[in-house]
C-alpha positions in Angstrom: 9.8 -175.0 36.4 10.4 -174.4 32.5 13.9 -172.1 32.5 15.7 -171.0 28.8 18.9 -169.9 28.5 19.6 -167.2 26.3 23.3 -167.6 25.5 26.1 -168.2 23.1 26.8 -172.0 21.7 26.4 -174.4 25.0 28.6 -176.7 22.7 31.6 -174.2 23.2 31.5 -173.4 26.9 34.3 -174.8 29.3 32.3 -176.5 32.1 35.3 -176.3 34.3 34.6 -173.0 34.4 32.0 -171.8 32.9 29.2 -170.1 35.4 26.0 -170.8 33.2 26.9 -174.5 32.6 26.8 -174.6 36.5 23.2 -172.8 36.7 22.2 -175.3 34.5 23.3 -177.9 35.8 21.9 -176.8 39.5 18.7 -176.4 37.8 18.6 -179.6 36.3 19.5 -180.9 39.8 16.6 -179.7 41.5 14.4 -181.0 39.0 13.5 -177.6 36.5 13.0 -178.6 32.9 15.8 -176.7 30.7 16.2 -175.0 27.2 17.9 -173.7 25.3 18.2 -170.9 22.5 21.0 -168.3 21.2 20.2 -164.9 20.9 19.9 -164.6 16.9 16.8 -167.1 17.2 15.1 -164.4 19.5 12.3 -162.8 17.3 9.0 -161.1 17.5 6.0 -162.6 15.7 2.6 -161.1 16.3 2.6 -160.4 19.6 4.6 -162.9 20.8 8.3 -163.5 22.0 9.4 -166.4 20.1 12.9 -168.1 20.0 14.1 -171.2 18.0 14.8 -173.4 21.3 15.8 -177.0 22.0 15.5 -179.4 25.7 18.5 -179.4 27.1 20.1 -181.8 29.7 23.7 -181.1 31.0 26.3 -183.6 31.8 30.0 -183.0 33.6 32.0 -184.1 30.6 33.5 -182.0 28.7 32.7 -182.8 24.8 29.8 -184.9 25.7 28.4 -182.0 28.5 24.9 -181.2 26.7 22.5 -183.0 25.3 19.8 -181.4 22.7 16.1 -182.2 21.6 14.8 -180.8 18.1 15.2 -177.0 17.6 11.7 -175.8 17.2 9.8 -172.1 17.3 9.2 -172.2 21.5 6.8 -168.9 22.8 9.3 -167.9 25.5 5.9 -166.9 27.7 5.6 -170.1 28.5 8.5 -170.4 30.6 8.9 -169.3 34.5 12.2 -168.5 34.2 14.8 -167.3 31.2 18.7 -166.4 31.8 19.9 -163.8 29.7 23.8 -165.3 29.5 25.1 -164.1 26.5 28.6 -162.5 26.5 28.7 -159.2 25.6 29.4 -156.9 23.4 27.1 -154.5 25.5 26.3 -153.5 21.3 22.6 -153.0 20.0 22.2 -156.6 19.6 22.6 -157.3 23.2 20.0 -154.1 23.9 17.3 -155.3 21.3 17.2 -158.6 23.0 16.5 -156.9 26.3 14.0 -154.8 24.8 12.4 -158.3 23.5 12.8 -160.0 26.8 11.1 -157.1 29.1 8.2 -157.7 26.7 8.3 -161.2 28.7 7.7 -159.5 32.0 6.2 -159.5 34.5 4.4 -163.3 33.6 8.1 -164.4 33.3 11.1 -163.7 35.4 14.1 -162.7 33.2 17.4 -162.8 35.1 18.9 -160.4 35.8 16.2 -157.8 34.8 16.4 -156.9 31.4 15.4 -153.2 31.5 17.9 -153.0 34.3 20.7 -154.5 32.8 20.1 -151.8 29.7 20.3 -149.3 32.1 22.5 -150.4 33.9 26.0 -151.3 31.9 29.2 -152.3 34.0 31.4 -149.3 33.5 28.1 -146.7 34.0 26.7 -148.2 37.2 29.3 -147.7 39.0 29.2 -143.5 38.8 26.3 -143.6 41.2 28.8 -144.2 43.6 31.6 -141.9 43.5 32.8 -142.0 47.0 33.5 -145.9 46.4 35.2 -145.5 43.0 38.6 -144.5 41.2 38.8 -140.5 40.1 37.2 -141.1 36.5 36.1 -139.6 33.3 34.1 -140.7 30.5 34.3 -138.5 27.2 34.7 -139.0 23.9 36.7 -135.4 23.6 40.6 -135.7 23.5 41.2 -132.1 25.5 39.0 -133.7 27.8 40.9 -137.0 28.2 44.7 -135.1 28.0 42.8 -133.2 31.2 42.3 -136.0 32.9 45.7 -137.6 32.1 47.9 -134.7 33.3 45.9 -134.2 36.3 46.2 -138.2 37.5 49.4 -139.2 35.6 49.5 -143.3 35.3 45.6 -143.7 33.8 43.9 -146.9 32.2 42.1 -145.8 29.1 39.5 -148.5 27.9 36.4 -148.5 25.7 33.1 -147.7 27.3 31.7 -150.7 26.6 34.4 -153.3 26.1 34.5 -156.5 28.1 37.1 -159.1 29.1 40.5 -157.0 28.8 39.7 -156.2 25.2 41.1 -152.8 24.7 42.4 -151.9 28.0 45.8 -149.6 27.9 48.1 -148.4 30.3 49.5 -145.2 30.3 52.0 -144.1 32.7 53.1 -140.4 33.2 55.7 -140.2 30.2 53.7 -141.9 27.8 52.7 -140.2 24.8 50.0 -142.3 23.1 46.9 -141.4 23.9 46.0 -139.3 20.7 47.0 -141.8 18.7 45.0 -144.3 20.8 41.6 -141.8 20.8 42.4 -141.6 17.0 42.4 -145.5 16.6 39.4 -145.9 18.9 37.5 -142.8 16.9 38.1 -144.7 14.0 36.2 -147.5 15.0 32.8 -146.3 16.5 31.3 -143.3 18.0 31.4 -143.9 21.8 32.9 -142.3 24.2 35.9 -143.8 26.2 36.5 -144.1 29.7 39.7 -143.4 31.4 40.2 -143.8 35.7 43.7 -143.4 37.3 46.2 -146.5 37.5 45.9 -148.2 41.0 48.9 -150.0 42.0 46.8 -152.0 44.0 46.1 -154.6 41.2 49.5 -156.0 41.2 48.1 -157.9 43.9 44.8 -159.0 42.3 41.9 -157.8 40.6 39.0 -159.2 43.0 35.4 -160.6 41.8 33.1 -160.2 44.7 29.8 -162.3 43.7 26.3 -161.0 45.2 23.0 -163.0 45.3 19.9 -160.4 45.5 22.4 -157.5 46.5 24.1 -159.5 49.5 28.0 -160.5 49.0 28.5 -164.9 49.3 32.2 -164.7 48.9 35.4 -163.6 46.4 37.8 -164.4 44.1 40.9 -162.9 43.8 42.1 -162.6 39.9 45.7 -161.9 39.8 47.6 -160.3 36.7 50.3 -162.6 34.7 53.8 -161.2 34.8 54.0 -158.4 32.5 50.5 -157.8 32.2 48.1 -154.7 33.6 45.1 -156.4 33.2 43.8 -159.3 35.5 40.9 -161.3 33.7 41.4 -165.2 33.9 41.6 -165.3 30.1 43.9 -163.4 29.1 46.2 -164.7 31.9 45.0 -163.9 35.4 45.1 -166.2 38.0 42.3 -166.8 40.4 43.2 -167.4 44.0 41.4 -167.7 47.4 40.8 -164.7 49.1 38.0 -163.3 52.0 36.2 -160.4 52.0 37.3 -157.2 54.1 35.8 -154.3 56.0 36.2 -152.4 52.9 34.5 -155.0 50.5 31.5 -155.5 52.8 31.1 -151.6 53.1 31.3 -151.2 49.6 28.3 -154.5 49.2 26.4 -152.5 51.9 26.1 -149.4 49.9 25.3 -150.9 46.4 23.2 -154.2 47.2 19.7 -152.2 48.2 19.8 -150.8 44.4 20.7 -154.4 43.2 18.0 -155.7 44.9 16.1 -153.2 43.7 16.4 -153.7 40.1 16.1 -157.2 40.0 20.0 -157.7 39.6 20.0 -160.9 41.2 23.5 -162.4 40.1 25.7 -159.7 39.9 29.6 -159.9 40.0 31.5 -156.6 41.4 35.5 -155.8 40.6 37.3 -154.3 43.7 41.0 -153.1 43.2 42.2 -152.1 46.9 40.0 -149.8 48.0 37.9 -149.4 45.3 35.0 -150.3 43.2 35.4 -150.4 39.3 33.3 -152.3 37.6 29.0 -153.6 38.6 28.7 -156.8 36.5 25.6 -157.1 35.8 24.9 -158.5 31.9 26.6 -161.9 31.9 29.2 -162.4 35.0 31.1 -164.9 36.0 33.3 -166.7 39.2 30.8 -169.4 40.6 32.7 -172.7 39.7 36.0 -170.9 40.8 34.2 -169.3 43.9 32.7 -173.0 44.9 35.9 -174.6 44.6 37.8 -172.3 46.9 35.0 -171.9 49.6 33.0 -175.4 48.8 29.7 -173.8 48.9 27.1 -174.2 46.5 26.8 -170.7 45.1 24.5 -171.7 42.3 22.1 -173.4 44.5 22.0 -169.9 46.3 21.1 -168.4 43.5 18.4 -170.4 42.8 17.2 -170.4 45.9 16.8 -166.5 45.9 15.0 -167.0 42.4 12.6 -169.5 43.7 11.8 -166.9 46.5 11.2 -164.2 44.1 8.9 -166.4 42.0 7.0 -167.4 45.6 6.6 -164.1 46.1 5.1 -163.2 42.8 
């Protein structure tokens, strides 16, 4: 098969870690041909989805891990398959390129769905489910928000669509900062922010539950450096081994039919005790980590549910 991957500079990622170097390295394993293109390249010409593209081939060597052919103008309807990988901002960037890519479909499969994953953005997802979440409110209105915080107490008050930590404030019951911290976010841009009650819970880890076509393969457990509220690995989190409970699997069981549904076929989950917070769906992460703790091959597993879908087609 031809696949693209639609991400930021290959030349940058961390292949210890990084979860699109390891699909496309699986890929290149079982014998797909690979490119590769950034998101700025992606354009509309005439009818056609075009993106400024190169062959790829991936090694494991960090500085040396990706080998490039000549950029050229590539009609992205000739591919069978195209990752959209790019980190977020979830910004209108990120949601022209999915209106671009669903042009692509259905002739091409685009993972994870693109209309879904503009529909379906981490922090929003997850209020379809309101038994399995944190009490939350998302509002842009400060008498709204000073509601919320007097009813729950110790809250986290983030930006609706921020990503990796960015953001992220805790505000226990005697703090007085969250109209200056509305003000500074107001300042800044026009969306709303979202604020859930503090849960203890992640003192002992932040978990990353990874599902293949709605069904959970295993978890990492991301745990926060002394000091800090928030968990992800770069900002200081440490990943450690951990299984799946009761809880986890009943949470999987209520959310993976709509997953499957919408063509979410790699999607990461964020579980904090008891509860659900966050549905990963535009770029996650966790499979090299996830591999080295279990020794599965979570990428092949992914692949082999694309291969199925394309079967199927």
């Amino acid at each position: 098969m031809k696949i693209a991957f639609q991400m930021d500079p290959i030349s940058d990622v961390d292949i210890a870690a990084d979860s699109t170097f390891r699909l496309a390295e699986e890929a290149q394993v079982r014998g797909h041909i690979l490119f590769f293109y950034t998101p700025d390249t992606l354009s509309y010409q005439s009818g056609q989805i075009m993106a400024r593209a190169a062959s790829l081939t991936v090694h494991r060597e960090q500085g040396n891990h990706a080998d490039l052919g000549p950029f050229e103008q590539v009609d992205l309807s000739q591919m069978d398959v195209i990752w959209l990988r790019q980190d977020p901002p979830f910004d209108m960037g990120y949601i022209t390129t999915t209106h671009l890519l669903e042009m692509l479909t259905p002739g091409v499969l685009v993972v994870n769905d693109p209309f879904w994953v503009r529909n379906s953005p981490e922090k929003l997802l997850v209020l379809k489910f309101p038994d399995l979440t944190p009490p939350t409110t998302i509002a842009r209105d400060l008498q709204t928000l000073r509601a919320f915080k007097e009813t729950h107490g110790d809250v986290i008050v983030k930006p609706l669509y921020g990503n990796g930590g960015a953001g992220v404030f805790r505000l226990g019951p005697e703090d007085r900062n969250l109209a200056s911290l509305h003000e500074l976010f107001s300042g800044i841009n026009r969306e709303p922010l979202i604020a859930q009650k503090f849960l203890p819970d992640v003192s002992n880890g932040d978990k990353r539950v990874i599902l293949v076509e709605g069904e959970p393969v295993g978890a990492i457990n991301r745990v926060p450096a002394a000091g800090e509220t928030r968990s992800n690995m770069h900002v200081g989190g440490r990943p450690e081994k951990i299984g799946l409970t009761a809880r986890d699997r009943e949470i999987c069981e209520a959310i993976g039919p709509l997953l499957r549904e919408r063509g979410q076929i790699f999607v990461g989950i964020d579980i904090i005790g008891d509860y659900l917070t966050e549905i990963n769906v535009t770029s996650p992460t966790g499979i090299q980590e996830l591999e080295r703790f279990d020794g599965g091959n979570i990428a092949g597993q992914i692949w082999q549910a694309i291969e199925a879908r394309l079967a199927t087609d």
